[in-house]
N, C-alpha and C positions, 0 to 999 in steps of 0.2 A: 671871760675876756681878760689877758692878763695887762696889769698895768705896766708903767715903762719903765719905775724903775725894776731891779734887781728882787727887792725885799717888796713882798706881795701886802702890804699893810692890811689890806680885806682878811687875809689868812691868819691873823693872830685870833688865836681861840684858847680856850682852856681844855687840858684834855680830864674831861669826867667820866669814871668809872664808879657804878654805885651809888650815885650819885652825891660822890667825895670828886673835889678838884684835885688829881694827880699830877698834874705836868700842866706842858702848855706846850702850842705848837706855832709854829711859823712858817708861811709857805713862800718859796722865792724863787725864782727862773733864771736860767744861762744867761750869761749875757755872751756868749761864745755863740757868733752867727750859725754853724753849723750843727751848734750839739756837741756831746760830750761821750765818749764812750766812760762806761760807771769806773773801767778800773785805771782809768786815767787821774779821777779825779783826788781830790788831796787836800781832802777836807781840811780846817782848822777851827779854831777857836770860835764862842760865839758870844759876845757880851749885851744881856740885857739890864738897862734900868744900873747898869755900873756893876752888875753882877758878872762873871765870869765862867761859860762852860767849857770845858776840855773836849775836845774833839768826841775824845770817849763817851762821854756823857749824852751826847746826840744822836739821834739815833732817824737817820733817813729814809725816807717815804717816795720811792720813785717808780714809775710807774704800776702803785700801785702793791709794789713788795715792801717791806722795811730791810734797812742793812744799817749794821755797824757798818763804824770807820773801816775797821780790818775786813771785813765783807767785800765792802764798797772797792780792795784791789784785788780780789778774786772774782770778780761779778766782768770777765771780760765779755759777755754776750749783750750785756748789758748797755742801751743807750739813753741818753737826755736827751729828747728833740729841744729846741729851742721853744717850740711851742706847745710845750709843758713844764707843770709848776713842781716842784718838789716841796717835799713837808718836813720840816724840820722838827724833833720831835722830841722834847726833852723831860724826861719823867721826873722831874724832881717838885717838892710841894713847894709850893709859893703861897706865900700868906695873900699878898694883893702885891699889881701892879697897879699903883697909881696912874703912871705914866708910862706909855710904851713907847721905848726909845732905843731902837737896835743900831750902835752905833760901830759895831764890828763883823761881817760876815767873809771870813776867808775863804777863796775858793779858788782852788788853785789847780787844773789840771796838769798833770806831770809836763805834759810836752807844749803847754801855754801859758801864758801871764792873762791873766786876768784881774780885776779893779780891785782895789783892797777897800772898804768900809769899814 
């Protein structure tokens, strides 16, 4: 069931390989009533805990496939239902987050405005 806002708080996990903590992910849903075709969208920045990742740096999970940013505008077959969650997916090591505080998620379809956090 996905919650109401945007930024899926249940989805924050660590991602482990090897049983080494590699990344961390984050799951969060359209807030675009109809969905999103993938090469519309126009990704940006994502700041956790006052940390800062470049669009580059994340790496999306959508129905299922993962895409880079640059993917994500060649993926015209590609859609977001509204009622599905995307995985944010970010491989970089993180010692600990004390606090999980994601206070910036851009998501910007080319031919829409969407909320800025």
């Amino acid at each position: 069931m996905l919650e109401s806002n945007v930024i899926q708080y249940r989805g924050f996990h660590s991602i482990i390989e090897n049983d080494k903590i590699v990344g961390f992910q984050i799951c969060v849903r359209s807030d675009y009533y109809r969905g999103v075709w993938l090469s519309q969208l126009r990704p940006g920045k994502v700041i956790v805990d006052d940390v800062t990742y470049t669009k580059e740096e994340v790496i999306w999970e959508i129905n299922g496939k993962d895409y880079k940013v640059d993917e994500l505008a060649r993926a015209s077959q590609g859609f977001w239902r509204i009622t599905d969650v995307a995985t944010l997916k970010i491989m970089k090591k993180v010692a600990w987050l004390k606090v999980f505080m994601m206070s910036q998620l851009d998501l910007r379809p080319a031919a829409l405005t969407c909320h800025r956090f």
